[in-house]
C-alpha positions as CSV (number, residue, x, y, z in Angstrom):
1,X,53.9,-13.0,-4.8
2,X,56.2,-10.0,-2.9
3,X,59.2,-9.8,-4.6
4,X,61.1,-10.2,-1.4
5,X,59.4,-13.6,-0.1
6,X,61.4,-16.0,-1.3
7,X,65.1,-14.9,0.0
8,X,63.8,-12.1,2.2
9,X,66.1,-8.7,3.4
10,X,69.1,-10.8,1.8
11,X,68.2,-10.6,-1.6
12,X,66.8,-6.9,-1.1
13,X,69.9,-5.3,0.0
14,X,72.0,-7.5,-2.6
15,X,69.8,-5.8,-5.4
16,X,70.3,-2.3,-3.7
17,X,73.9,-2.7,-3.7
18,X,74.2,-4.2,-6.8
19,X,72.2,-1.0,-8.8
20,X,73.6,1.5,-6.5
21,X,77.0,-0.3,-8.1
22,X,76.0,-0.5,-11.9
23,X,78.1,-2.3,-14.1
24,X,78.3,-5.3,-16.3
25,X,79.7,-7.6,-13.4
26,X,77.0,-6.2,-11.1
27,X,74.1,-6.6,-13.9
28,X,75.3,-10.2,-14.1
29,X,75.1,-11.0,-10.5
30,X,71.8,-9.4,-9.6
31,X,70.3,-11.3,-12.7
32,X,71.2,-14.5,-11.5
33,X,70.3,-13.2,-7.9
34,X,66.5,-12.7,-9.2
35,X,66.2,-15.1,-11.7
36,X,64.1,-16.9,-9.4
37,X,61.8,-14.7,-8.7
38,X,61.2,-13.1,-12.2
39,X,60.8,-16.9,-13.3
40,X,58.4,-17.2,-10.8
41,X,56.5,-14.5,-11.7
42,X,56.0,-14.7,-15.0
43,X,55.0,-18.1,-15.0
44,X,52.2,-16.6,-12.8
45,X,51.5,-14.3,-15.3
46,X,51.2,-16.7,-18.6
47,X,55.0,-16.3,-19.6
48,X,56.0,-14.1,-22.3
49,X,59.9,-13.6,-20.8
50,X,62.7,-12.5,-22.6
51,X,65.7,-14.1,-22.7
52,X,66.7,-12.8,-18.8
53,X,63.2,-14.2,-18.2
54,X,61.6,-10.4,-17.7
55,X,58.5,-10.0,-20.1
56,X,59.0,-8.5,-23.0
57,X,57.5,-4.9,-24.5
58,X,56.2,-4.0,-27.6
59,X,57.5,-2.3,-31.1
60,X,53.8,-0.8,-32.0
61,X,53.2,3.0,-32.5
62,X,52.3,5.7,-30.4
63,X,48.8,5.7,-29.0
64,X,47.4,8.4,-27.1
65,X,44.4,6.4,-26.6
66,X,46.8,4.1,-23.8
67,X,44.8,2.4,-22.3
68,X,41.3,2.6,-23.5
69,X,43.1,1.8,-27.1
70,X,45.4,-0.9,-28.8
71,X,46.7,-2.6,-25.4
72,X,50.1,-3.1,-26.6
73,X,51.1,0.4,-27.5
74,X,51.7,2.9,-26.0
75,X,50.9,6.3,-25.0
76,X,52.1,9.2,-26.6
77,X,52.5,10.7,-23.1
78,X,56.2,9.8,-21.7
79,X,54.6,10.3,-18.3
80,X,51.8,8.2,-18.5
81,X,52.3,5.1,-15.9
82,X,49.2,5.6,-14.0
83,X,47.8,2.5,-16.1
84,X,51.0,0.3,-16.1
85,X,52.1,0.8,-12.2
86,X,50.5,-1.1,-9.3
87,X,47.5,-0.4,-7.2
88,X,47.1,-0.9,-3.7
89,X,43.6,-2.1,-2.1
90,X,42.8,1.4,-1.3
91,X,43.4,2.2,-5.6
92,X,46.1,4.4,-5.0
93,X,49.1,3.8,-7.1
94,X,52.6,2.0,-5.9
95,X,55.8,3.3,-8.1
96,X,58.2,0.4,-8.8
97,X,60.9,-0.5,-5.7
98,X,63.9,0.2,-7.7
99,X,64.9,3.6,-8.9
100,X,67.5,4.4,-11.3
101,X,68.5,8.4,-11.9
102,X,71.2,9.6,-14.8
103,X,71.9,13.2,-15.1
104,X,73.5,13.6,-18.4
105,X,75.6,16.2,-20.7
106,X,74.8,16.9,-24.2
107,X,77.9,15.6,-25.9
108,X,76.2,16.2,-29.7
109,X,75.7,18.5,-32.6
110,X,74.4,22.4,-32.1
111,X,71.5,22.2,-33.7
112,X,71.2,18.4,-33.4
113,X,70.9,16.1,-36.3
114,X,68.4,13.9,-38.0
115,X,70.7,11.3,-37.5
116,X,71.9,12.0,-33.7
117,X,67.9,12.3,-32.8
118,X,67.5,8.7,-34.8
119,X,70.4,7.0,-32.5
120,X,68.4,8.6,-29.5
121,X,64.9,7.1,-30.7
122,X,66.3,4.4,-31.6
123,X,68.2,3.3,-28.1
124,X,64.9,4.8,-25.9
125,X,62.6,2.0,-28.6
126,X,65.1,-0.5,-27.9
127,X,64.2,-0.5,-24.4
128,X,60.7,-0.4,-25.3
129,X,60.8,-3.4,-27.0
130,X,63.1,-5.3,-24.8
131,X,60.8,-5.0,-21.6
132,X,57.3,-4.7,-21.0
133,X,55.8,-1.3,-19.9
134,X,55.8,-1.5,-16.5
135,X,52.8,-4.2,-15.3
136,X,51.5,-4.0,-19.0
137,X,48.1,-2.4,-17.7
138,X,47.8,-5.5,-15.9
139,X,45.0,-4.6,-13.0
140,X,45.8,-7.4,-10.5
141,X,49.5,-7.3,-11.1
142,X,51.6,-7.3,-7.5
143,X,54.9,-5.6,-8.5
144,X,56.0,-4.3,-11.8
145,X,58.3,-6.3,-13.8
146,X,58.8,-4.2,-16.9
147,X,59.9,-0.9,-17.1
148,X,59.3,2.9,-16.8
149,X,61.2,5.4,-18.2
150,X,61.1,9.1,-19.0
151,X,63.5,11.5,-20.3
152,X,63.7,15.2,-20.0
153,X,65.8,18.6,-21.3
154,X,67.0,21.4,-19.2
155,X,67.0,25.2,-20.1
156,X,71.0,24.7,-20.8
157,X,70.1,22.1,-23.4
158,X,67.4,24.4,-24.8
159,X,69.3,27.5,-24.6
160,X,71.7,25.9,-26.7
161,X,69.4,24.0,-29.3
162,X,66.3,26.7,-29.6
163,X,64.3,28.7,-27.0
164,X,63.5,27.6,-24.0
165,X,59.9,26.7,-23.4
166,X,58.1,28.7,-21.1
167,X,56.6,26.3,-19.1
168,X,60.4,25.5,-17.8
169,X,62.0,27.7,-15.2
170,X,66.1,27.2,-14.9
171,X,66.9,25.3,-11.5
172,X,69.0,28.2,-10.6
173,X,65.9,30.3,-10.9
174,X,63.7,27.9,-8.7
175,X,66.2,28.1,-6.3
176,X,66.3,31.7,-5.2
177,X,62.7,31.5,-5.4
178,X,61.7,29.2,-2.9
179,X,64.8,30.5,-0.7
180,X,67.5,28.4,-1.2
181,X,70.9,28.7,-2.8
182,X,71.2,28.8,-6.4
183,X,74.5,27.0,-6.4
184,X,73.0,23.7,-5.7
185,X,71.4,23.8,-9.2
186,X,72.5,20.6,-11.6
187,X,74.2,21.4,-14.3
188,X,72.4,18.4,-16.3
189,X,71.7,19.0,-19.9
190,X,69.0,15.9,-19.6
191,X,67.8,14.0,-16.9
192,X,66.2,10.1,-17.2
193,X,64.4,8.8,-14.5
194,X,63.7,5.1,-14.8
195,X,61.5,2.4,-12.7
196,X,60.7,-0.6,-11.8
197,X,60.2,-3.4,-8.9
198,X,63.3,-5.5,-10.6
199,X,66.9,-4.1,-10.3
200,X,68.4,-6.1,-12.7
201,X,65.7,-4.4,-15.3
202,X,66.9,-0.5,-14.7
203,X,70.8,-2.3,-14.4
204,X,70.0,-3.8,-17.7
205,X,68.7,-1.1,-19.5
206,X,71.4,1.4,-18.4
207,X,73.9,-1.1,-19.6
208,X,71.9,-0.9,-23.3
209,X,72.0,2.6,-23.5
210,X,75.6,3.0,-23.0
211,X,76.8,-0.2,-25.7
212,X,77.9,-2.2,-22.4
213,X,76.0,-5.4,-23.6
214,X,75.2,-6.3,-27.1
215,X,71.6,-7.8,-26.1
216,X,68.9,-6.9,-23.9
217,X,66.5,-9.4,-22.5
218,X,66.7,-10.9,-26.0
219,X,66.5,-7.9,-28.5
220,X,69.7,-6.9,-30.2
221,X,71.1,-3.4,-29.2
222,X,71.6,-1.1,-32.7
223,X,71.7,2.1,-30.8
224,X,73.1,4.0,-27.8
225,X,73.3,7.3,-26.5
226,X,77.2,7.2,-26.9
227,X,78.8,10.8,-28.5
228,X,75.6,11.6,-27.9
229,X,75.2,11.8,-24.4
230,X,77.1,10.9,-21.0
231,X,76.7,10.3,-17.9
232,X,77.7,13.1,-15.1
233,X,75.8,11.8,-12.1
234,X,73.9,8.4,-11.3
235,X,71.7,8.6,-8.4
236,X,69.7,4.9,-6.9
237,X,67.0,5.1,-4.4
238,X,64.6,2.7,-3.5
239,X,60.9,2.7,-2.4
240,X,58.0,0.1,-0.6
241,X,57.0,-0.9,2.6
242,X,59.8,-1.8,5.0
243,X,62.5,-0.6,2.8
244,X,63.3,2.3,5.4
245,X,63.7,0.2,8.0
246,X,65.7,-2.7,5.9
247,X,68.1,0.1,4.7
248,X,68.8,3.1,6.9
249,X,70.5,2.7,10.6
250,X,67.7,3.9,12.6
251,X,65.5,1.7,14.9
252,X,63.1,3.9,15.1
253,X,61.5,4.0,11.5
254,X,58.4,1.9,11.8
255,X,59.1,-1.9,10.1
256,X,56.2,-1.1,7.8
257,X,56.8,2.0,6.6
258,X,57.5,3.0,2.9
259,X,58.9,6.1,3.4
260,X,61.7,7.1,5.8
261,X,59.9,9.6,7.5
262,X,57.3,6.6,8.8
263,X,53.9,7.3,7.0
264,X,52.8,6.5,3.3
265,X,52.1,9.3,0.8
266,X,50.3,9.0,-2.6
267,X,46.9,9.0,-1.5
268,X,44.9,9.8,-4.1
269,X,43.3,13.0,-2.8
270,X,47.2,14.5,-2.8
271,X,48.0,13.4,-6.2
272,X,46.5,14.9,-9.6
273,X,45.6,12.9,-12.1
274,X,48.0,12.8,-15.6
275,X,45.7,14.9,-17.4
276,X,46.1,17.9,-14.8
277,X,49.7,18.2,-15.2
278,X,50.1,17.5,-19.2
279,X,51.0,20.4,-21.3
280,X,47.7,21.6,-23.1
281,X,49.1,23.2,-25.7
282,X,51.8,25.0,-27.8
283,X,54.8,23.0,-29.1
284,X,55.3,20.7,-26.8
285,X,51.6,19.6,-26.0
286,X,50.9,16.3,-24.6
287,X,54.5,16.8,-22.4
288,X,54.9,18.0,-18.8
289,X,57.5,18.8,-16.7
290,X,59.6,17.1,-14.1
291,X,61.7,18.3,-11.0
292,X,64.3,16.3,-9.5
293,X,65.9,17.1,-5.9
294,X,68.4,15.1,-4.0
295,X,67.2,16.1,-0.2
296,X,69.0,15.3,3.1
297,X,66.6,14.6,6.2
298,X,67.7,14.5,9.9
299,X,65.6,11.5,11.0
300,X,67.4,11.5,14.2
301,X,65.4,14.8,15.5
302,X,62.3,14.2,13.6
303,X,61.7,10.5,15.4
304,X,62.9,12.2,18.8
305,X,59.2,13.0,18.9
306,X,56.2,10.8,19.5
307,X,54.1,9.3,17.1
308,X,51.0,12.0,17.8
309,X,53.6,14.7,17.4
310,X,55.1,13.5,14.0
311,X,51.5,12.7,12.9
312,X,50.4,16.2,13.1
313,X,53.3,17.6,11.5
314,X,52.9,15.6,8.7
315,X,49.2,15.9,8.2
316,X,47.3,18.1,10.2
317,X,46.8,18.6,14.1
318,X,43.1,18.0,13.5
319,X,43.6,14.9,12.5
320,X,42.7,11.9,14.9
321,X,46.1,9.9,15.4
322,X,44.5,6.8,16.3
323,X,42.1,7.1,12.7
324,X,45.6,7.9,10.6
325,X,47.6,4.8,12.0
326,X,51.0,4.2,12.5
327,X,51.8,4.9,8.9
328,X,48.8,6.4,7.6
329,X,47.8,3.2,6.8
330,X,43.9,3.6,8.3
331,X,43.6,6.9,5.9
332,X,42.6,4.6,2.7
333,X,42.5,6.7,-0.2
334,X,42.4,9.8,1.6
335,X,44.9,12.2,3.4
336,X,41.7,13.6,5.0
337,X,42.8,17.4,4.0
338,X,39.6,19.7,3.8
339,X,40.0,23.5,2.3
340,X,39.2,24.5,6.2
341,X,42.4,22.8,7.1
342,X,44.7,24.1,4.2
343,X,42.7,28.1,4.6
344,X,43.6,27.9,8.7
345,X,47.2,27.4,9.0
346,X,47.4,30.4,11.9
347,X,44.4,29.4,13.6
348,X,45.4,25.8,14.0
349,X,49.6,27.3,14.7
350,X,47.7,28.9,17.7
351,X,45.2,26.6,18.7
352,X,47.7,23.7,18.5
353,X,51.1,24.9,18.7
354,X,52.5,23.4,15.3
355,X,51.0,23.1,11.4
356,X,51.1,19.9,9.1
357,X,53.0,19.6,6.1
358,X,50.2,18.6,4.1
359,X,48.1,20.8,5.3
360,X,50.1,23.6,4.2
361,X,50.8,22.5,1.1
362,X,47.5,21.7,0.6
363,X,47.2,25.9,0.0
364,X,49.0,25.2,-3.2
365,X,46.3,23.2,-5.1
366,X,44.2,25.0,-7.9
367,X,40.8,26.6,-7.8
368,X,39.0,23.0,-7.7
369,X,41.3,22.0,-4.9
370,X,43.3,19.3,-6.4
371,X,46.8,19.4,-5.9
372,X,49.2,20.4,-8.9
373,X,52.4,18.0,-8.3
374,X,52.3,14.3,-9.5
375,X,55.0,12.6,-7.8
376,X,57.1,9.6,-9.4
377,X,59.7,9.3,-6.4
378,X,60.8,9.5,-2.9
379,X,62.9,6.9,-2.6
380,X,66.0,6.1,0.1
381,X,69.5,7.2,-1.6
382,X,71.2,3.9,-1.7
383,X,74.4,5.2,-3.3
384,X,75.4,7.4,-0.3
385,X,76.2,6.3,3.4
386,X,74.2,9.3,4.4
387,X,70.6,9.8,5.1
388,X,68.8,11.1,1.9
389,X,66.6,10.7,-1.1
390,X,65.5,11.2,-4.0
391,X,62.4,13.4,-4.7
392,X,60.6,13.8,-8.6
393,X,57.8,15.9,-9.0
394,X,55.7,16.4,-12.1
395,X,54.0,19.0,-13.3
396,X,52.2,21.2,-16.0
397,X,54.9,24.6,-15.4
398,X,57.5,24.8,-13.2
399,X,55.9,27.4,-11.5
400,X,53.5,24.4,-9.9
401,X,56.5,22.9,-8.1
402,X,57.5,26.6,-7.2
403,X,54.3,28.0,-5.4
404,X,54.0,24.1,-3.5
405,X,57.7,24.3,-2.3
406,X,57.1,28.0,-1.1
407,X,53.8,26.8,0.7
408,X,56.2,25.1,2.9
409,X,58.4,27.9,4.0
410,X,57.5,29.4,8.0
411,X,57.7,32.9,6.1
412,X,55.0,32.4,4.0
413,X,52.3,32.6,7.5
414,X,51.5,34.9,9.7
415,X,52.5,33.0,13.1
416,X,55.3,32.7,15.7
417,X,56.1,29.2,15.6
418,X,59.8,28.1,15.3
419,X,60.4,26.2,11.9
420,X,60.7,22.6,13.5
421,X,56.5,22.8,14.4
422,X,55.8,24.1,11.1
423,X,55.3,20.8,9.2
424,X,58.3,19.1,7.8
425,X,60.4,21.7,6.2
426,X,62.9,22.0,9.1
427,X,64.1,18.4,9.0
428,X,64.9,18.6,4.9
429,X,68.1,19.7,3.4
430,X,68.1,20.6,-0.5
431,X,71.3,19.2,-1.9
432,X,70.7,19.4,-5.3
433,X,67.6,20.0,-8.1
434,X,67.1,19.7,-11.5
435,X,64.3,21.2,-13.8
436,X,63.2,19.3,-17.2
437,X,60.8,19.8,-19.9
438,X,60.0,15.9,-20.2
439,X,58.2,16.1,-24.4
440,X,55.9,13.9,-25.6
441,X,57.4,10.9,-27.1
442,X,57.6,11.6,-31.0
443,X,59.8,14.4,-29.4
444,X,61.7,13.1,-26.8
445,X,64.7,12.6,-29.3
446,X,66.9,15.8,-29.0
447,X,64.1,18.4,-29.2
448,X,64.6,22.3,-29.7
449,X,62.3,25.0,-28.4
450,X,60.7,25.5,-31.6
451,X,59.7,22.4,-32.0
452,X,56.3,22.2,-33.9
């Protein structure tokens, strides 16, 4: 069942509103709003709701053997959704409708305490045991009831609890690298990024966090993040087919499309698996890290080209329009970017007049040629009248996220194309980034730099 059969773009842009609202009166409303529907669903999948009808997680240890181990715990990887998100037909996987970002300021003890980390671990296993891990490695699940979540530390936190680890680069830093201004760095201490295909879930678990309810889909709240941490910005996006169209004010955007730029991404030739970008070693082993950019995009002069036009910009000018579809639908699992395509971006700037986006950042990708970002989101802004989203990015070093994002500057080619042929860079806007260590989870809990 798609979550939006039963009431249709109604009921999708009352959830928007409602999480781009947050609050106990609008955690009330959208509950009752999708009671239905989560009722619905988990009857489908053999019950086991809380008491908001959501299923319910799990209170097991760590297991880093997720999910070839105990099926009801979980990994010791905070990153680790792959299993516990949806597939589509093609196997590539679909990150939850609803997204939910919190920037936050460390509010707590320099160094922090045994009992400050405890009130952390306790109100991030709180939510672990109110609600399910996103599908619960369910296979033929169609949308993801439970939740995700991961949390992550900036160089401002670690420079003021420890070292900072060297697989994190400071925003600021990021910035001037890749040509942009330093100044529209985040001044976040942490940043959590949760998920999942049911608003009143991320609404819910905000609202636990922060001591605005006393329950949780049934489980008693002990701990919060209050003193602790608190809030300094709250970003909503969403993401899925049609949502672009439902919820920005431009005709053009294709009704299927799950992205506002018209065509799908997330193949699973462009995305590396979680292994590739976990932290091999050193202190925080078994971690990664995580950028996070709010990005304006000028859809009005990117969809004042045709379809064959936009295609090649955002693939490659090789590619055969009518085999990529009108949303890259008729690519399957594959963006169809060969090493030939990502090694000729000159040749193909003069032989065709313009470069792809994925083509060039296809340059990026390691020895084996397999990309080096894992994205978790590029969902529409819903709490903003203007035209942007959200963008996370994971990776093993920062550095990743720094050589991909240069890939898709003009400068870096030898050519004399103006910036708007040379893939999608022109028609983006950096507003703001953020760069986090995300640990694994025995250390997610107020970690320091010399962790062990």
């Amino acid at each position: 069942m798609s979550p939006d059969s039963e009431r249709g773009i109604g009921r999708r842009e009352f959830v928007a509103a409602a999480v781009a609202i947050g609050g106990a009166s609008a955690l009330s409303a959208c509950q009752e709003r999708e009671r239905e529907l989560v009722g619905t669903a988990s009857d489908t999948a053999g019950g086991g709701g809380g008491a908001d009808g959501t299923p319910t997680g799990t209170d097991t240890a760590f297991d880093l053997s997720v999910p070839s181990g105990n099926p009801d715990a979980l990994s010791e990887r905070q990153h680790a959704w792959n299993y516990a998100v949806v597939h589509d037909a093609h196997g590539n996987t679909v990150i939850p409708q609803q997204q939910l970002i919190l920037g936050l300021s460390y509010e707590g003890s320099t160094p922090p305490t045994e009992a400050e980390r405890e009130r952390v671990e306790g109100a991030l296993r709180t939510l672990e045991e109110a609600f399910q891990w996103g599908t619960g490695g369910n296979p033929s699940a169609s949308f993801t009831q439970g939740l995700l979540f991961m949390i992550g530390y900036s160089a401002s936190y670690f420079e003021r609890t420890g070292d900072v680890p060297k697989q994190l680069v400071p925003a600021e830093d990021v910035l001037r690298e890749v040509g942009e201004d330093p100044a529209k760095a985040d001044d976040f201490d942490a940043v959590l990024l949760m998920n999942s295909d049911i608003g009143s879930v991320v609404m819910a678990a905000e609202a636990a966090l922060f001591g605005e309810i006393e329950t949780v889909n049934g489980v008693e709240v002990t701990d919060t993040l209050e003193g602790v941490f608190s809030k300094t910005a709250r970003r909503t996006g969403m993401v899925g087919k049609g949502i672009p169209a439902d919820v920005l004010d431009n005709e053009e955007i294709p009704e299927s499309a799950p992205l506002s730029m018209g065509f799908k991404s997330g193949y699973r030739d462009s995305q590396p698996s979680e292994d590739r970008i976990t932290i091999r070693e050193g202190p925080f082993a078994g971690g990664t890290t995580m950028a996070v950019s709010r990005l304006g995009i000028d859809l009005d002069r990117w969809y004042d080209q045709p379809h064959e036009e936009r295609a090649a910009e955002m693939f490659c000018p090789a590619h055969d329009t009518d085999e990529i579809g009108e949303i890259g639908e008729k690519l399957g699992a594959e963006s169809g970017i060969t090493e030939e395509n990502a090694h000729s971006v000159e040749e193909f700037a003069e032989e065709y007049g313009r470069v792809g986006h994925t083509q060039k950042v296809a340059r990026a990708r390691d020895d084996e040629f397999v990309p080096t970002i894992l994205r978790r989101s590029e969902g529409v802004a819903t709490d903003t009248d203007r035209t942007e989203f959200n963008f996370t990015g994971l990776q093993r070093h920062v550095e990743d996220f720094v050589e991909t994002r240069k890939a898709m500057n003009p400068d870096q080619y030898d050519d004399d194309l103006p910036a708007d042929d040379h893939g999608i860079i022109d028609y983006l806007e950096t507003l703001n980034r953020a760069t986090l260590l995300v640990p694994p989870r025995p250390q997610r809990a107020l970690p320091t730099g010399t962790d062990t």
